[in-house]
N, C-alpha and C positions, 0 to 999 in steps of 0.2 A: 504493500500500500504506500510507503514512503517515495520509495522509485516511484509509482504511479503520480506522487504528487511532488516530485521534483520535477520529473517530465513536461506536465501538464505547466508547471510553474514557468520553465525554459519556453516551453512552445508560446503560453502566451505575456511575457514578458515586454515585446515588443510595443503588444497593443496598449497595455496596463502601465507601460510608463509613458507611451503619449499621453493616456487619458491621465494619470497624477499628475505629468509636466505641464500638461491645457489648464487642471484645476489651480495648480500654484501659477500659471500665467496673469489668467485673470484676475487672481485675486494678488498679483503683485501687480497689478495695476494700480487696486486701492492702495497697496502699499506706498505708491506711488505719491498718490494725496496724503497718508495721515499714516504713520508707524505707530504702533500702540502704544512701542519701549521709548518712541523716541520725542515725536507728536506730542503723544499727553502729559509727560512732565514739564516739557516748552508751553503748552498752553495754558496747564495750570500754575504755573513760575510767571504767564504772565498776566492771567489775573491774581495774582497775587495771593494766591492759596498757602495755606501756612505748609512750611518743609515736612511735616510730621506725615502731615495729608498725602501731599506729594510722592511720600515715600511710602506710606500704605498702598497707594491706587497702583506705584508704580511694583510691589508685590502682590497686587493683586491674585496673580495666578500663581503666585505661593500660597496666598491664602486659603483657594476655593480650591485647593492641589486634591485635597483629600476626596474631591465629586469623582476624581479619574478612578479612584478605588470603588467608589459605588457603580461609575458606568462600566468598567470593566467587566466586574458581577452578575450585574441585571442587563447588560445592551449588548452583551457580545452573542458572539454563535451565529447561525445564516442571516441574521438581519445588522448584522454590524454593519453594513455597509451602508443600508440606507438611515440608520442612527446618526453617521457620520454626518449625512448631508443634512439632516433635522436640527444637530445642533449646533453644525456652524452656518446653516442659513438663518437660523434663529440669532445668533450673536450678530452677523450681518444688520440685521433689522436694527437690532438693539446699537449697533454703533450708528447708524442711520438716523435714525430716533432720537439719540442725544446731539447732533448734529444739528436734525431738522428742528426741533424744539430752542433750545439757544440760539438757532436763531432768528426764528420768530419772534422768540419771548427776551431776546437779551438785553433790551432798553428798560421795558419798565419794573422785571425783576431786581431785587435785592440780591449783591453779589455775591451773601452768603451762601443763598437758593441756588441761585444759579450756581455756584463752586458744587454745592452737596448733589444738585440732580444727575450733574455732569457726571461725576464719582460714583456717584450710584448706576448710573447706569453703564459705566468701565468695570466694574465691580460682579455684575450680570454678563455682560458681554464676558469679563473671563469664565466666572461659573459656565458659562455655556460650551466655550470654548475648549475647558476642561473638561468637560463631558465627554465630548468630542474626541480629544485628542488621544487618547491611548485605544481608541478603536481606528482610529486610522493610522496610528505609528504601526498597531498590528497587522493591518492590513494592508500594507505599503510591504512592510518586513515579510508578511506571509506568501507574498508576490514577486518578492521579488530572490534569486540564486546569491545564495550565500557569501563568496564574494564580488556581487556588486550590488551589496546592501550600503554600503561603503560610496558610493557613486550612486544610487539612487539619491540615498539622501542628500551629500552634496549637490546634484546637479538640481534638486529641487532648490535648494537658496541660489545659485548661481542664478536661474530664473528669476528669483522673487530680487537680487540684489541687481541684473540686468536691466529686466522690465523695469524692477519699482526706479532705480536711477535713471532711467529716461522717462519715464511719466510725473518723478516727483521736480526734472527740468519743467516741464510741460506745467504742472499743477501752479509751482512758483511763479511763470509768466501769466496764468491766466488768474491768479490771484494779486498780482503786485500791484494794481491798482486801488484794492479793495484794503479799508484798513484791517490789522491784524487780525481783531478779535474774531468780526465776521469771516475774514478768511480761511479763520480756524474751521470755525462749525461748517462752510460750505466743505469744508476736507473732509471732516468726520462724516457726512453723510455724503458724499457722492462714495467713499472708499466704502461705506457701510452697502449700499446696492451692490456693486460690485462683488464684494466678499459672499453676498445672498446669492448673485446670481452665478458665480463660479461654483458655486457646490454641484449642481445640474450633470458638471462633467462625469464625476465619481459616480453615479450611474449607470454608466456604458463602463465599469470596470467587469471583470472577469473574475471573482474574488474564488482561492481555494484556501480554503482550512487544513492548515498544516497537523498531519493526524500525530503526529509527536507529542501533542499537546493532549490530546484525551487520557495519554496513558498517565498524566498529574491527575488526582483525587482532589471531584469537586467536592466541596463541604457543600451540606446545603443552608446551614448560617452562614450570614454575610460574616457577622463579625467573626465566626469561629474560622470561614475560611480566611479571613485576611491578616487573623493573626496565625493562622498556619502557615502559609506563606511565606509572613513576615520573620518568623524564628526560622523557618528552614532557612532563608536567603544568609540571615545572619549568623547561621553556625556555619556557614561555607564561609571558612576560611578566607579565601583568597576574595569570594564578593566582600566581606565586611571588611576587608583593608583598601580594596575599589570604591566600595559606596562613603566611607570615610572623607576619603581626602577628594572623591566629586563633592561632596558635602561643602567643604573647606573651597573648592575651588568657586562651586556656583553661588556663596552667601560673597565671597570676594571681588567675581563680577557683577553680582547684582548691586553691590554699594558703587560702584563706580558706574553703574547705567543710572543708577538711582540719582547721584547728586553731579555728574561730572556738568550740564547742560545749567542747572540752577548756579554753579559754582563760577563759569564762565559768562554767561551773565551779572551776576550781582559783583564779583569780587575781579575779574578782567574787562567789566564793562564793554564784552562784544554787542556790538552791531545786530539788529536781527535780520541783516544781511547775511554777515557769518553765523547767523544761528542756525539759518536755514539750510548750513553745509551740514550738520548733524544729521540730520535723515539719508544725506545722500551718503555719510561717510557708512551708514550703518549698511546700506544699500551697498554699496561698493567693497565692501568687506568680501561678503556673498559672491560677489560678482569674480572679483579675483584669487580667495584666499579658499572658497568652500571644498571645490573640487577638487584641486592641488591636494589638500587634506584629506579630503575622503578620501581619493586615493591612495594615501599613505597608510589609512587608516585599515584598506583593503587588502593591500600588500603587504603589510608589517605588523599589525596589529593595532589596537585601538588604545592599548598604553600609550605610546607613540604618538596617539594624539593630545591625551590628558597632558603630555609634558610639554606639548605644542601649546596647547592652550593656558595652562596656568604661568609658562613662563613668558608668554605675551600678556599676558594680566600684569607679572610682575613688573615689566619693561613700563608696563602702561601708568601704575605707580610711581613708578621712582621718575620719570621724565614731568610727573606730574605735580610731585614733590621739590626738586630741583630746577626745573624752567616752569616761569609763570606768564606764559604768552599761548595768546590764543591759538596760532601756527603749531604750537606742538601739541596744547590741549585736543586739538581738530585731529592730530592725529595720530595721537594714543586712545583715541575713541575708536579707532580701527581692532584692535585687539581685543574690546570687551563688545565690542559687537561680534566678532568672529566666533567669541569664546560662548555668547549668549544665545547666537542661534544655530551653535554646532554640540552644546549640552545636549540638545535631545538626543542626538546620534552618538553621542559617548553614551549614555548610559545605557541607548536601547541596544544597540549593535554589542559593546562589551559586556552586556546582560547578558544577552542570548546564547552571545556562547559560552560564558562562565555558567550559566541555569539553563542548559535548553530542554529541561524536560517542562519548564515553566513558560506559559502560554504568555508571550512577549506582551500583551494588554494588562495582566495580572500583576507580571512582574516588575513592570515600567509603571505602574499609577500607583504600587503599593511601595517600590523604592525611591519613588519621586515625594514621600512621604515625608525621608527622613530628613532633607533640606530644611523640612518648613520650619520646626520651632525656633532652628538658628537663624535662619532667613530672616523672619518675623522680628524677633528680638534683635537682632544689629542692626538690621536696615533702620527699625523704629528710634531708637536709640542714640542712633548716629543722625538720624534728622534731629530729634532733638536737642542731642549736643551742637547741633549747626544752629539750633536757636535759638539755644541759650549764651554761646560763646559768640556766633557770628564769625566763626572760623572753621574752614575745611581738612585744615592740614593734620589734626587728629585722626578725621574722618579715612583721609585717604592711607595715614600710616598705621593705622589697623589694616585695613586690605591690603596695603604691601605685605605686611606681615602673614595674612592669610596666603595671601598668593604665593608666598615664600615656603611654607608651607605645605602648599601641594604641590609645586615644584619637587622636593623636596621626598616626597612621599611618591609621585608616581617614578621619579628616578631611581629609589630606592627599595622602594618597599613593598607597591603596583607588581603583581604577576602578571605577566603575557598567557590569558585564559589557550593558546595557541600548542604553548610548552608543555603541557601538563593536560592528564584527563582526569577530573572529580565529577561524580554525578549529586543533584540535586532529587 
């Protein structure tokens, strides 16, 4: 039966990554208009949202992380697929909606309303989004041959960092006349349709259920299976010294996606001419660094990338601690954008094969878990310490330290799941 469905896998690979690469086109269209990571902390840095806020909305999907464990449970199996499209054309909407609404209503609203609806409904849009994502990380993964799990997922950001950097050219001219704020909201909902109407493609997928995966025992308690799970993953050895230092790496780049844009603003006094290179730097990351890396990550293993990624993290620290000029701020933002939107594919890719007896939706929503309460707790933390001191430089030499760290740990102490067979 495996052969059967590695076959069927190979044979229609071709079709199934047009249709993923059409669905991440489109929707790096809206990228194009409005980044979620990148976008919403710029827009709320400038109405003037307090850092604390700023730094919640911007973990948002650290927060609503623990939904991926619920939709794992209850959305997976033959209808995973159309799950997928239900709940990121629902966040679609939902960014659409805060969009359309602001601004309609953004004159005679109170700025506090206005800041909380906006937040609320980034807040939704990720609950949704997390619903979503670990039934299509698995079904991207379940589609696609083993080593070029590694290249799917890269070539998906290289789209979304292509397309979105020539639309987010496009977005900028056909907004520079319109002042900021409204230009905002007209972003958030033209990228919100878009994002609704890309999911359509993931329909015409060919989806096969990798049978490797029935031989794991389902619990039929949610909560008994997900703490089953969760002890198995952490007496494997070699995962729990893996999910460790991704732990340390991803709370290290999230404080730097978190305050790098508020920081260069308030304290280097950029232009929101230069601000609006931020989305394109995050876009541009993708575009040139994603592939090259999956690559790496397909021929060498996925160690090899965790040491890619946290020590462009650390680099992106220390140039950020020692030069205080926007030219090198612009682009040390290149490495925590690399690093942010190629964490999904470190964990799920070197998940699978450290646990491949565990169904990659399972395994990826319940060890995307363990990030959050440190996530949660620095990011919040650290804005407040920016509020109270009115100084970054604490801020940032914590996450060097972190990224020092997992440096540190994947160099040394990270096994190659490659070298060695343990079963789960």
């Amino acid at each position: 039966m495996q052969e059967q469905y590695e076959s069927l896998v190979e044979r229609d690979f071709p079709h199934n990554l047009i249709a993923i690469l059409l669905f991440e086109l489109i929707w790096a269209v809206g990228f194009g208009f409005a980044i979620y990571t990148v976008t919403v902390p710029a827009y709320l840095a400038l109405v003037q949202a307090p850092k604390l806020l700023i730094g919640l909305v911007q973990s948002s999907f650290a927060l609503t992380i623990f939904l991926q464990v619920v939709s794992s449970h209850y959305f997976g199996g033959s209808k995973r697929k159309e799950y997928v499209v239900w709940f990121h054309a629902a966040g679609g909407l939902t960014y659409a909606l805060a969009g359309g609404i602001c601004l309609v209503w953004s004159a005679p609203l109170p700025r506090w309303l206005l800041v909380g609806f906006f937040s609320g409904c980034m807040f939704v849009f990720s609950a949704l989004i997390s619903l979503g994502t670990p039934l299509y990380v698995e079904v991207c993964a379940d589609n696609a041959p083993k080593k070029r799990r590694g290249f799917l997922f890269s070539a998906i950001y290289m789209i979304l960092g292509g397309t979105g950097l020539a639309f987010s050219f496009l977005s900028s001219h056909l907004f520079s006349h319109r002042d900021l704020v409204s230009s905002y909201h007209w972003r958030f909902l033209i990228a919100g349709i878009l994002f609704s109407f890309s999911t359509l493609t993931v329909l015409s997928l060919r989806d096969h259920f990798n049978p490797v995966h029935s031989q794991h025992i389902t619990r039929e308690s949610f909560f008994q299976e997900t703490r089953y799970i969760l002890l198995q993953i952490l007496k494997h050895q070699h995962y729990a010294i893996f999910i460790f230092f991704y732990t340390v790496l991803v709370v290290a780049g999230n404080l730097g996606m978190s305050y790098l844009i508020p920081y260069a603003r308030e304290k280097l006094l950029v232009s929101e001419r230069i601000l609006e290179l931020f989305p394109k730097m995050w876009l541009l990351s993708g575009l040139l660094f994603c592939v090259p890396v999956g690559r790496i990550g397909d021929r060498f293993g996925y160690r090899v990338v965790g040491i890619i990624l946290s020590a462009g993290v650390l680099a992106g620290y220390l140039v950020c601690l020692l030069w205080h000029k926007p030219f090198f701020i612009l682009t040390v933002y290149l490495p925590f954008s690399l690093c942010q939107q190629l964490a999904i594919m470190l964990l799920n890719n070197m998940g699978m094969e450290l646990c491949p007896g565990i169904p990659p939706s399972k395994l990826f929503s319940i060890s995307s878990l363990v990030p959050l309460p440190f996530n949660l707790v620095l990011v919040s933390l650290a804005g407040r310490l920016i509020d109270v001191t009115d100084n970054y430089r604490a801020t940032f030499t914590i996450g060097a330290v972190l990224a020092l760290v997992a440096t540190s740990g994947f160099v040394t102490l990270v096994r190659e799941p490659r070298h060695f067979v343990q079963k789960v």
